[in-house]
N, C-alpha and C positions, 0 to 999 in steps of 0.2 A: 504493500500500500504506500500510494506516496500522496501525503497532504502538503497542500498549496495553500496561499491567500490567507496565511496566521500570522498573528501579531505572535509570537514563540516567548516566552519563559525558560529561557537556556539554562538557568540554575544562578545565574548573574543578573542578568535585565532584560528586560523585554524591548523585543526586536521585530521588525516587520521583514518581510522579502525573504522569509528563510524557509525553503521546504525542507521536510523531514519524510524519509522513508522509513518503515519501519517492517520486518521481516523476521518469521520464528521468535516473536514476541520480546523482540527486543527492538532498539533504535540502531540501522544501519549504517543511514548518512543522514546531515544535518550541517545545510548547507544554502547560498544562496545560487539558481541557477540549475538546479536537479530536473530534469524531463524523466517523462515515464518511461519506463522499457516495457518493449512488449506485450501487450498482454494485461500490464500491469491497471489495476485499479485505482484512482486517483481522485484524491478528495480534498474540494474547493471549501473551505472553512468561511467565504466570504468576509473576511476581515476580521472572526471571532481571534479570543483567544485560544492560547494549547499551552497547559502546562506538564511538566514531566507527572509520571503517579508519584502520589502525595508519600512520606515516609512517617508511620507513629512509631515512636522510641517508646511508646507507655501506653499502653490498653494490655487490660484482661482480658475484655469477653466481647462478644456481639452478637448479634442477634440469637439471645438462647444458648450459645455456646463460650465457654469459659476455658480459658488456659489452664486452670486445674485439673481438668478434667481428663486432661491426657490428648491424646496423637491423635484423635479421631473428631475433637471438640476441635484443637488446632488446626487441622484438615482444614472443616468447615468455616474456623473463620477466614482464612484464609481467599477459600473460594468467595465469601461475601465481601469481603474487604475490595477486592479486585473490583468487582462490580461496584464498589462507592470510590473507585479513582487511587486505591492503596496501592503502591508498588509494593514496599517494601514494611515490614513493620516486628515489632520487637514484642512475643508473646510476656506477660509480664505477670508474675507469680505474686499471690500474698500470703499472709502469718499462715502458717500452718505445720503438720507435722515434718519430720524431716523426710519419713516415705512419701508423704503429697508432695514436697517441694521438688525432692527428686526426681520424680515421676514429673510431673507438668515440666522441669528441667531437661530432663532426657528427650521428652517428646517434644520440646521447643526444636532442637537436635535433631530428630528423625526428618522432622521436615525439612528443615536446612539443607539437612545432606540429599534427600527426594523430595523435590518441590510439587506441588499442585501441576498441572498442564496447564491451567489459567486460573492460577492463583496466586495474592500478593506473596514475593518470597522473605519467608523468617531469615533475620540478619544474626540473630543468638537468641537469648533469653536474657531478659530484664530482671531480676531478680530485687524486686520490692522488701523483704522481709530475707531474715528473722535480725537483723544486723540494727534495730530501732529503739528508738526511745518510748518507756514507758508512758513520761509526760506528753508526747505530741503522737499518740497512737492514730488517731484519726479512729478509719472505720477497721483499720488493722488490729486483729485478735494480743493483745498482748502477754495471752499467759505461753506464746510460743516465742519471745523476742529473747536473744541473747547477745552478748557482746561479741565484737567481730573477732573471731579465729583463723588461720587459715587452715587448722586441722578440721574445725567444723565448717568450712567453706568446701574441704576435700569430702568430707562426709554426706555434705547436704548433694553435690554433684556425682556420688560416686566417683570421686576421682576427674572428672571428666570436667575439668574447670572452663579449659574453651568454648566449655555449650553456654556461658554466662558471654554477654557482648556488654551488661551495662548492669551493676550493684548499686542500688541505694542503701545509705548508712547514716548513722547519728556519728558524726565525728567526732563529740566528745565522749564516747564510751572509752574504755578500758580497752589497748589491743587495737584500737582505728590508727594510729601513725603506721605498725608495724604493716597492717592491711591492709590500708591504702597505698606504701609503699611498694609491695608484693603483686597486687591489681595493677595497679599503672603500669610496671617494669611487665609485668606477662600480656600487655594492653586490651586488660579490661579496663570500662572506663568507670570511674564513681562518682556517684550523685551523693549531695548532703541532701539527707529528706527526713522525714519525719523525727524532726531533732530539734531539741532544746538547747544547739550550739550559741553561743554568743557572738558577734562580729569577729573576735579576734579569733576566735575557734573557725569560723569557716574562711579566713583568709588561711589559717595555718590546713586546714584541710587541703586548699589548691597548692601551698606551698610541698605539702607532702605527694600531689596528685590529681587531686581531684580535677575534674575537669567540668563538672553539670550540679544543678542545683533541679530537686525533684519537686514538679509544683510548687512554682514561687510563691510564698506567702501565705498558702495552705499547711499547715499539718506543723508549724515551723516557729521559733522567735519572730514575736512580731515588729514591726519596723517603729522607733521611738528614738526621740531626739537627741538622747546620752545614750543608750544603746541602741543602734542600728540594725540588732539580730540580722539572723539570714538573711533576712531580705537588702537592708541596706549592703551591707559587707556584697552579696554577690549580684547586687546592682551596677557597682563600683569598679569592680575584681574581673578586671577584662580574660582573666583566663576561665571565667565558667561561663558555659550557655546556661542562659533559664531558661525552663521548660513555663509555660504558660496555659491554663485552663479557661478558651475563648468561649465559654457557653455564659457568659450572661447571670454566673447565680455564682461562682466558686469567687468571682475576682468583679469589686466596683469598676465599673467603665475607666474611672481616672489609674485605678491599678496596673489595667493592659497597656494605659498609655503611659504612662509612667514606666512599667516595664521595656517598651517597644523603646521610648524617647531614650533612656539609660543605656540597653545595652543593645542598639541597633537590629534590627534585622538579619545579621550575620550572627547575632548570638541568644535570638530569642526563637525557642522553639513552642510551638506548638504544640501540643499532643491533644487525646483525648480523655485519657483515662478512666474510657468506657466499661460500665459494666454490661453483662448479659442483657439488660433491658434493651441496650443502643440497640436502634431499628427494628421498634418491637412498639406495640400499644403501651398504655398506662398500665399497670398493675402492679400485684404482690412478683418478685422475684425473688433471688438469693446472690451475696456474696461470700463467699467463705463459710457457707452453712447459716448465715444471718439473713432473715428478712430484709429486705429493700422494700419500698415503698415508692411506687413511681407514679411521678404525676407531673403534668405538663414537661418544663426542662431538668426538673430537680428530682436526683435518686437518693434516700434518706433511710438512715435503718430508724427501728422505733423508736429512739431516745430522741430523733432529730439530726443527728449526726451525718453529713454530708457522706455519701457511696459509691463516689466515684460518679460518672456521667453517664449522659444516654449521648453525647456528643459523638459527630463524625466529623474527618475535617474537612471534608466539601462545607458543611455548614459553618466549620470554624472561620475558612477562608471567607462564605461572606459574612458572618458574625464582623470580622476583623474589618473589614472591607467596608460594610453600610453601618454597621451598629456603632463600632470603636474610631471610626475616620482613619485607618491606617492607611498608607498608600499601598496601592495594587501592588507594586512591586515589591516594596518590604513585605507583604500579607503571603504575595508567592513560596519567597524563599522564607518564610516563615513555616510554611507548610510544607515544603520540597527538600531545598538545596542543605538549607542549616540542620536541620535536624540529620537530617542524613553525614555531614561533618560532623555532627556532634557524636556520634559512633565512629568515625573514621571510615564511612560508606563515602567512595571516589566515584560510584558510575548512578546510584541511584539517589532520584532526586534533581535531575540534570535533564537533558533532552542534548547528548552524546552519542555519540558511538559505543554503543554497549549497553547505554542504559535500558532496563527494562520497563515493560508495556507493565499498563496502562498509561496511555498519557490522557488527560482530561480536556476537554471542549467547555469554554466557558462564551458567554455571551458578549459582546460590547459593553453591555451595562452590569457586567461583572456576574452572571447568573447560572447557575449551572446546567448545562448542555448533555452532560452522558460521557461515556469512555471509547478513547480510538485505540483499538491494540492489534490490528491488519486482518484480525482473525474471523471477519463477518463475510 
């Protein structure tokens, strides 16, 4: 398939006059001046946009299926993810025993190594838990949380530590210099998240390693004018991406912009960190064996306690786009390019050579269009 007459999202800025071929589900050439070859099927975009498939570094579940749940829930989201515009995305564990973590670990892994035929492909496994703080547990179980190991890091993986691409952790626990140390050097990369660090604890975290901060301003120290908790310190702290939750309920309007204005579009990632409800009606569901409660945008166990999203990031992107005033092109690689560096992913997230399908069809007036992957 070769598409014409797009304004492109190359992972940088957006460009007009650029066709893209795309072939065996990935991007072949991406260039300006391509003519069809024979045969070939050729698709005039009329001046819409095309950005690369989006990349989430943080979702559990989606529609009804959950990363805990093993190889066959992973499959499935996979396949649905494609179809909302996901290249690539990062299966993401929470509090649990260390057979569940292992288990949704492993099978983050099976996929990796045997992708879907057309489905977003798993970059590692996100590993949320058991590395947290009591005080900032969120909706995370915490009679499973311990301080970080790498002997209980080999435990929780069976050994198999490369199937982890991204650890969230409380930097000030007992044991986090040695294991953020040890993570970086083998590059995993680590997130300060569900942590009662203080400013000077999360710059020393980047100083040991770290490289991401897990949902800015959720679950975390809050932002205060003699303390600057996480928030301020990795506003600042050009060495971490923040990750950002653009649905409208987790973060006030001035937050995202405040996030976006701080640490530019090159370091502010998107995700969703969707539960099972995402793309699914209102109702009772489950996280981690806890009720959810779903209604309109907000997923909440009984107590009130915020449970993750029902967010995708087609919606994030125009969240960001019409609700937050961000510019299209920061909102792009908000959802694309940056998150995909924030793992050290070189081809997805991009509209490259090599990078893989889905790329997404958006409107003029920024609206979402459907997915082009050669394969219709």
């Amino acid at each position: 398939m070769l598409i014409t007459g797009a304004t492109v999202f190359t992972g940088e800025s957006l460009v007009s006059g650029l066709g893209v071929r795309l072939a065996q589900g990935r991007v072949a050439e991406a260039g300006e001046g391509l003519t069809p070859a024979p045969g070939e099927r050729t698709v005039d975009l009329g001046g819409d946009y095309l950005l690369p498939g989006f990349v989430d570094v943080h979702i559990h579940a989606f529609r009804g299926h959950d990363t805990m749940r093993g190889e066959a829930d992973i499959r499935a989201m996979s396949r649905d993810l494609y179809n909302e515009g996901v290249a690539l995305f990062c299966p993401t564990t929470m509090s649990a025993s260390v057979e569940e973590t292992r288990t949704a670990v492993l099978a983050a892994k099976a996929v990796r190594l045997t992708p879907e035929a057309r489905g977003a492909r798993v970059a590692g496994a996100h590993m949320e838990a058991p590395f947290l703080s009591p005080e900032k547990a969120g909706a995370q179980m915490k009679q499973y949380f311990q301080s970080p190991s790498w002997s209980a890091f080999e435990a929780i993986t069976g050994g198999l530590t490369g199937a982890v691409r991204l650890i969230t952790l409380a930097p000030e626990l007992p044991g986090s210099e040695a294991f953020i140390r040890r993570a970086a050097a083998e590059g995993i990369h680590v997130s300060v998240g569900h942590t009662a660090a203080t400013a000077a604890q999360t710059h020393l975290a980047a100083d040991w390693g770290a490289d991401h901060v897990t949902h800015t301003f959720n679950a975390q120290t809050p932002l205060h004018h003699r303390e600057p908790g996480v928030p301020g310190a990795s506003l600042v702290d050009d060495r971490l991406y923040c990750e950002v939750i653009a649905d409208g309920v987790h973060l006030h309007p001035d937050a995202v912009r405040l996030l976006v204005r701080c640490k530019g579009a090159r370091r502010a990632v998107a995700i969703t960190d969707a539960m099972e409800a995402a793309g699914l009606p209102d109702g009772d569901y489950s996280l981690g064996g806890q009720r959810v409660i779903v209604r309109g945008a907000e997923a909440r166990l009984e107590n009130g306690t915020l449970a993750g999203s029902v967010l995708t990031l087609r919606l994030a992107l125009e969240n960001l786009i019409h609700r937050f005033g961000i510019a299209p092109g920061a909102a792009c690689a908000m959802c694309t390019s940056t998150p995909a560096a924030s793992i050290g992913e070189e081809k997805a997230g991009r509209i490259r050579p090599g990078s893989p399908a889905p790329l997404t069809r958006w409107s003029a007036d920024w609206r979402w269009m459907g997915i082009l992957d050669g394969c219709d």
